[in-house]
KOLZAVO-774405 format. One line per field, with one value per residue (C-alpha): residue in one letter; x, y, z; residue number from 1. Coordinates in steps of 0.25 Angstrom, whole numbers, plus 5000, padded with zeros to 4 digits. Layout:
<rs>
residuo = (a,...)
east = (X,...)
north = (Y,...)
up = (Z,...)
num = (NUM,...)
</rs>
This chain:
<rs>
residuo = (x,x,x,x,x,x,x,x,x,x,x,x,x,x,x,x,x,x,x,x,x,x,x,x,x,x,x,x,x,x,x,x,x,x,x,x,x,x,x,x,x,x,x,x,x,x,x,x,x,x,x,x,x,x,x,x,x,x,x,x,x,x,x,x,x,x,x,x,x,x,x,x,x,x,x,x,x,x,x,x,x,x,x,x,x,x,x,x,x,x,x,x,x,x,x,x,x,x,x,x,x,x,x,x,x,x,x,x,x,x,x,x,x,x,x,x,x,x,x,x,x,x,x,x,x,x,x,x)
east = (5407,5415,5407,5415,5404,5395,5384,5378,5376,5362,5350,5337,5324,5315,5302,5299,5302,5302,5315,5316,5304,5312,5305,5312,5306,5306,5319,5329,5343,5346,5362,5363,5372,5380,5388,5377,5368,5380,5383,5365,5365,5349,5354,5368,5373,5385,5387,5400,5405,5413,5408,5411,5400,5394,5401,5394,5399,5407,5404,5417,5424,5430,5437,5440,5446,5457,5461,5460,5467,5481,5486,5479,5487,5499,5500,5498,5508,5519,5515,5512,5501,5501,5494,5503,5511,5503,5489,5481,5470,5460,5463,5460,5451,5440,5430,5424,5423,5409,5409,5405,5415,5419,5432,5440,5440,5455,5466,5470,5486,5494,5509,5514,5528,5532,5534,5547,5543,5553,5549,5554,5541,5541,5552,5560,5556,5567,5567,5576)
north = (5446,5451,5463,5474,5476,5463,5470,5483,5494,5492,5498,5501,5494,5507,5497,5484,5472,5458,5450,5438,5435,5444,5456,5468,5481,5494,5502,5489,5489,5480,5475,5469,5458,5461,5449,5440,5446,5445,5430,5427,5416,5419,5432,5428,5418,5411,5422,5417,5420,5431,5438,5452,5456,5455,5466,5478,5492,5499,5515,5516,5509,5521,5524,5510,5504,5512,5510,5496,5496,5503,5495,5482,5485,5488,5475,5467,5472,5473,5460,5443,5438,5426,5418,5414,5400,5389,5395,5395,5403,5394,5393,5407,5409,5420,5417,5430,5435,5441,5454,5469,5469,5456,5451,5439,5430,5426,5436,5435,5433,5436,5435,5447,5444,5459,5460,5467,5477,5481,5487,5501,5505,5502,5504,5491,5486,5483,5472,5473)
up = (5305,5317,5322,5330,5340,5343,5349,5343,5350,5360,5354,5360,5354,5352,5351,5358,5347,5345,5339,5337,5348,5358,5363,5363,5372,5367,5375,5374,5373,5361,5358,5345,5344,5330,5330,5331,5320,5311,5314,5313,5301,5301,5294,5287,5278,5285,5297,5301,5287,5285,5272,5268,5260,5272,5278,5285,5283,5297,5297,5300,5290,5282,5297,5299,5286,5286,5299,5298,5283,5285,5297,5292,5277,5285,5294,5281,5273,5284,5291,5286,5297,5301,5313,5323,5324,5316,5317,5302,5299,5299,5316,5317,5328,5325,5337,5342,5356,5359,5365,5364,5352,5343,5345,5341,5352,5351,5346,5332,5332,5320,5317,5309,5300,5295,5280,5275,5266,5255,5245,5238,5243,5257,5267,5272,5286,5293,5304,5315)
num = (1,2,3,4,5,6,7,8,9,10,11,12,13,14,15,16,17,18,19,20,21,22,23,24,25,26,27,28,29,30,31,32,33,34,35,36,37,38,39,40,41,42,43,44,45,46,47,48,49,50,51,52,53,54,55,56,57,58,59,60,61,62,63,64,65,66,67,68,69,70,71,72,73,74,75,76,77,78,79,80,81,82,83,84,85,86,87,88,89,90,91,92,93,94,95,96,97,98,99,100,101,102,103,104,105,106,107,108,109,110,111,112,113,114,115,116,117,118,119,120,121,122,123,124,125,126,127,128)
</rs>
């Protein structure tokens, strides 16, 4: 749903074409818009829906999930999120900002409460 790059990188048409009653001449730069194609309900079923089976695979993901895991695993288990002051999730603002990489729109703020960890497996953290 929330593409890292929203336009693709610019091809070049090899032969002159016709889409969608637009032609195109042979030796034009074409950008394709990614997040447009994705969010087209002539070609999904509820495009503003997210649905993981729809998921596409990164090339990168064997590089990337790990990456992402370890400090993800580690932020959850040392630290209780919450949203800051009287916010529910359901106020959450997940408006997109259009540009040559997808962003949120508005920062998302979490409040972080450290868990103490004390365990005869785990070394006690301290708070000073």
């Amino acid at each position: 749903m929330h593409p890292v790059v929203s336009l693709l990188i610019p091809r070049e048409s090899s032969k002159s074409c016709v889409v969608n009653g637009f032609e195109i001449p042979a030796k034009t730069r074409v950008i394709v818009n990614a997040w447009e194609i994705r969010r087209d309900p002539n070609y999904w079923v509820e495009p503003e829906k997210f649905k993981p089976e729809r998921k596409e695979i990164c090339p990168g993901i064997l590089f990337a999930l790990p990456n992402v895991e370890l400090p993800l695993a580690q932020l959850l288990f040392h630290f209780h999120w919450k949203l800051p002051g009287e916010m529910k999730q359901e106020d959450m603002d997940m408006i997109e900002m259009f540009g040559v990489s997808m962003k949120r729109k508005n920062d998302l703020v979490l409040v972080p409460d450290l868990v103490l960890v004390l365990s005869p497996y785990h070394a006690s953290i301290a708070i000073a």
